[in-house]
C-alpha positions as a printed Julia matrix, in Angstrom:
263×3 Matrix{Float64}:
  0.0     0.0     0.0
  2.72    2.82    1.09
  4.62    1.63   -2.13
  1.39    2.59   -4.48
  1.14    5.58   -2.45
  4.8     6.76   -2.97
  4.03    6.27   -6.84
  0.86    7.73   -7.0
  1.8    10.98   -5.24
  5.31   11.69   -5.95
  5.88    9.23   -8.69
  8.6     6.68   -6.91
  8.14    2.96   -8.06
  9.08   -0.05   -6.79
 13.21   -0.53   -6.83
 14.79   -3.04   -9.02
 16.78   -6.2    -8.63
 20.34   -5.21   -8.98
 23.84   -7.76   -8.69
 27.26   -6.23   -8.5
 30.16   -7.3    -9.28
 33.51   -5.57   -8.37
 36.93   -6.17   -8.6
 40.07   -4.34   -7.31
 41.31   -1.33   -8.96
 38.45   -1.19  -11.64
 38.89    1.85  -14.47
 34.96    2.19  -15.16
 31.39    0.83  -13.78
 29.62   -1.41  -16.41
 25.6    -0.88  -16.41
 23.87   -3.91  -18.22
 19.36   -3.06  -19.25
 18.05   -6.29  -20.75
 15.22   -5.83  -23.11
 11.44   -6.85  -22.6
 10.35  -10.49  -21.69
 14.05  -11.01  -20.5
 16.41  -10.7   -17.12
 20.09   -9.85  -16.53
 21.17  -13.08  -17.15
 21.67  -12.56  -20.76
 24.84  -10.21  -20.18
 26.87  -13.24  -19.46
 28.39  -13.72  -23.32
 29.55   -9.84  -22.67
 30.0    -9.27  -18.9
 32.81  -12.21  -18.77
 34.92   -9.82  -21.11
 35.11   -7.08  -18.75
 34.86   -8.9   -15.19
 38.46   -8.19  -14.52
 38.58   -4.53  -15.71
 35.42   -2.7   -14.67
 33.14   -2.87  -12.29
 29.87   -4.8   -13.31
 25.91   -3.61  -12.21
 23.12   -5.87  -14.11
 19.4    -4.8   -13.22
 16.11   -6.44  -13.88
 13.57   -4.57  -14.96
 10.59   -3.53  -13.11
  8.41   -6.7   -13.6
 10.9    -9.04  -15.08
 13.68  -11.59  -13.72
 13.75  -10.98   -9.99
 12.43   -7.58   -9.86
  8.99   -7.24   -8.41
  5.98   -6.7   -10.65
  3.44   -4.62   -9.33
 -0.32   -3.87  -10.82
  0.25   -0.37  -10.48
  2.83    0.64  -12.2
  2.55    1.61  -15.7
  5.74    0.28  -16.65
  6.48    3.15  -18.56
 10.61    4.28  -19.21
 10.03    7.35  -17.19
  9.04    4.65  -14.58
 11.97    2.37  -15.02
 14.69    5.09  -15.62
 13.68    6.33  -12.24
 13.71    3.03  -10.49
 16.94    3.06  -11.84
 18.06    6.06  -10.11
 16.74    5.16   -7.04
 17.75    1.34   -6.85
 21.62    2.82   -7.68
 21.02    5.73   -5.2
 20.52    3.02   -2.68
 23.08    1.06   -3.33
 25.5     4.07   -3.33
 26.31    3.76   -6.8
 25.63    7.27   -7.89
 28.72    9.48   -6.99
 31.56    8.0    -9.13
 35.1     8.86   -9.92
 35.0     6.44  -12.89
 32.83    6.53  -16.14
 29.67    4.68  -16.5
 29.2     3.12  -19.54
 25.09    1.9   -19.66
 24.56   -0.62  -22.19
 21.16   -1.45  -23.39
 19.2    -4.4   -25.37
 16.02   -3.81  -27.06
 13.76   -1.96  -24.98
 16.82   -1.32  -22.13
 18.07    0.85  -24.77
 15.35    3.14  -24.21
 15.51    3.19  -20.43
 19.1     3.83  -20.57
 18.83    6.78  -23.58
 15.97    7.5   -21.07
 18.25    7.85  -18.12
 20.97    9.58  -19.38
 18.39   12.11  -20.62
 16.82   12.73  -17.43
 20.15   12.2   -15.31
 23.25   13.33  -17.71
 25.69   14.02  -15.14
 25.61   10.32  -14.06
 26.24    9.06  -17.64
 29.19    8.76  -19.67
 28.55    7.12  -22.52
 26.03    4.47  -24.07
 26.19    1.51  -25.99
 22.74    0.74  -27.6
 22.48   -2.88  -28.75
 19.38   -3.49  -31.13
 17.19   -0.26  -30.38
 13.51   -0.22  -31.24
 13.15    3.29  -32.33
 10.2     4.15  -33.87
  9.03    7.65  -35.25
  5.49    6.56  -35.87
  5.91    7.52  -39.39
  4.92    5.93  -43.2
  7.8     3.33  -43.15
  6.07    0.13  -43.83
  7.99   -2.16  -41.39
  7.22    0.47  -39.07
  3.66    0.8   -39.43
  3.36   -3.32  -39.42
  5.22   -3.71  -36.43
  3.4    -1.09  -34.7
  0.12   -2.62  -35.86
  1.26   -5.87  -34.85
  2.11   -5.09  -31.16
 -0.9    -3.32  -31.01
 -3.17   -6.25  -32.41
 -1.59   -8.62  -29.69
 -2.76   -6.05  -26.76
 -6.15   -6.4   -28.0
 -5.85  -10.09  -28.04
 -5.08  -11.94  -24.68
 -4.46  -15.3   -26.75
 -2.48  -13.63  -29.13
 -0.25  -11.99  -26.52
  0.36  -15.54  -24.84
  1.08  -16.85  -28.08
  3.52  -14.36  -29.37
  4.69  -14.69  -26.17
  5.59  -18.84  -25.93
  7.12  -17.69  -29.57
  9.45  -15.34  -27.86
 10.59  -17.89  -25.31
 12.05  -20.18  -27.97
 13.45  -17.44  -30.46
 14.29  -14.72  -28.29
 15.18  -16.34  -24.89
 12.09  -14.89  -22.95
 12.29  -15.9   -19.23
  9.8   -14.14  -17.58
  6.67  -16.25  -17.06
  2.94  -15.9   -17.96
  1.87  -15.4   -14.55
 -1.31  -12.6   -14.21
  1.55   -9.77  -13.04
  4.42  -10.92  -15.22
  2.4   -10.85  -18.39
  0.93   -7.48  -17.47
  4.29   -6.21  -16.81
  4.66   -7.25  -20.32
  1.58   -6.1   -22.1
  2.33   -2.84  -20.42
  5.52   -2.59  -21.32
  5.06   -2.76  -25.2
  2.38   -0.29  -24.79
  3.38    2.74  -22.49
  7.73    2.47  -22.94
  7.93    0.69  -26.75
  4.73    2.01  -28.74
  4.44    5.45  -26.99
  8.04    6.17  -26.88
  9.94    9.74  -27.31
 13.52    7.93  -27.92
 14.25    9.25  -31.13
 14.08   12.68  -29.75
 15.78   12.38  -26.79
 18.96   10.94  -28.54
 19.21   13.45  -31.01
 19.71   16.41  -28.24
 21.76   13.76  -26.21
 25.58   15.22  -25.69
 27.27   12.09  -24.93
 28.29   10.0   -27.28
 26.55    7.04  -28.07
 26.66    3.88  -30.07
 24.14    1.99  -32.33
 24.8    -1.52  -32.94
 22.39   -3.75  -34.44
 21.69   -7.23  -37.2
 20.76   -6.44  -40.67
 18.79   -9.49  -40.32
 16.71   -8.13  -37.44
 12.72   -8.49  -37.79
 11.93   -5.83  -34.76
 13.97   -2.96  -35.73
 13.85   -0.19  -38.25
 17.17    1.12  -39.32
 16.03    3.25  -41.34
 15.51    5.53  -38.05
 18.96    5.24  -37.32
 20.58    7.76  -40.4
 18.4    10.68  -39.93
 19.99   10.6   -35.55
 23.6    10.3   -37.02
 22.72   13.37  -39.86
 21.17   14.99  -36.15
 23.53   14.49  -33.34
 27.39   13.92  -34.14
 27.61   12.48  -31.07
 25.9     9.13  -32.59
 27.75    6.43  -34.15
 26.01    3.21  -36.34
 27.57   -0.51  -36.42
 25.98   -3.02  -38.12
 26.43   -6.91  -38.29
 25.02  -10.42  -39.87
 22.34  -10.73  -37.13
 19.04  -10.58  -35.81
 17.71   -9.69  -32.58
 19.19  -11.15  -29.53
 22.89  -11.02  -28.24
 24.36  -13.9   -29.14
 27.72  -14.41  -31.13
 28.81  -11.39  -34.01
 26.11   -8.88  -32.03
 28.05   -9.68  -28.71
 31.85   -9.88  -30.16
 30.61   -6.31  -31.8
 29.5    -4.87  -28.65
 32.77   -6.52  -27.03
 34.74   -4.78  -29.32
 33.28   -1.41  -29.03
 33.41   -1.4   -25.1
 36.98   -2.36  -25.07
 37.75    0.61  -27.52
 35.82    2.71  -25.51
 37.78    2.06  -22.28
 41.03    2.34  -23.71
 39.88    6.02  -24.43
């Protein structure tokens, strides 16, 4: 009850599940945002790269892995950029002497372009694996993803379906409990269809760093030119992949960290 209260009046939501990992002497703090339908365990193909060098933070979302999910929320990336903030404010992970470097998946690429827009003094740079950004334009993949997402909200069957689909193709772990799948529903509503991403990275000062599959069925590169043209701070990688993190999208992300730190 005092938790819906705090969110209802001054807009505080639940804190997330949060593991760190640090080892002596570290150069720079590591922030891993899984995407939708996911947890923190997927980081493990990148994180082992880096275990060593930097200090490692993985989060679950609000409503995914271990993080509580809550009817209340609306699961929105204002909501889970300040969960964010708060769950590192109480672990004491806010005033650093070393960069932060968030790196996002899918939808955690919007929470952590959210973040950094909300909190840029915290941020150093970002590293923005397979972004869904959509400009709710006349692009035709666009427009049929868009319509598909929202076809599946009005369809409780077709939701559980597409979600069983996404446990076998894109490693969904979450479950189909009442909460988990509302968390879900929500989620692809409030933070992936009404989103402001595309916006908020092209006035974004850091720099940041696209990476993402040509093969990729839930992306539209096309959005991705017109940011670069926008902000210089944006760069653009592309690989022989689709959606998830697994072997060229990971050894490109690898590879981009590690020139990153050496900066």
């Amino acid at each position: 009850m005092l938790s819906k209260l705090l969110y209802k009046v001054f807009k505080l939501p639940n804190l997330m599940n949060m593991e760190i990992s640090t080892p002596k002497n570290y150069k720079a703090i590591l922030i891993f945002i899984h995407g939708i339908g996911v947890s923190r365990l997927m980081w493990s193909r990148v994180e082992r790269e880096f275990k060593k060098d930097c200090q490692i933070i993985k989060v679950d979302l609000l409503g995914f892995g271990d993080s509580k999910a809550s009817e209340w929320l609306k699961y929105s990336l204002e909501d889970q950029a300040r969960s964010l903030f708060l769950t590192l404010f109480k672990n004491n992970k806010l005033i650093n002497f070393k960069p932060v470097i968030i790196v996002g998946h899918s939808m955690g690429t919007l929470v952590a372009t959210e973040f950094a827009s909300r909190y840029k003094p915290l941020v150093s740079e970002l590293v923005l694996i397979s972004p869904p950004i959509y400009l709710r334009r006349s692009n035709l993949k666009e427009k049929f993803l868009r319509s598909s997402y929202q076809t599946m909200l009005n369809n409780d069957q077709l939701l559980a379906t597409a979600f069983k689909i996404g446990k076998i193709f894109y490693g969904y772990t979450s479950t189909m409990k009442p909460r988990s799948r509302q968390a879900f529903a929500k989620s692809l509503r409030t933070a992936i269809i009404k989103q402001d991403t595309f916006a908020k990275l092209a006035t974004l000062k850091i720099p940041a760093h696209i990476i993402y599959g040509v093969l990729d069925p839930l992306i539209v590169a096309d959005n991705f030119l017109p940011l670069r043209d926008i902000n210089d701070n944006i760069t653009i990688e592309s690989t022989l992949a689709m959606h998830q993190v697994r072997y060229f999208l990971a050894k490109k992300a690898i590879k981009r960290l590690k020139t990153i730190l050496k900066k």
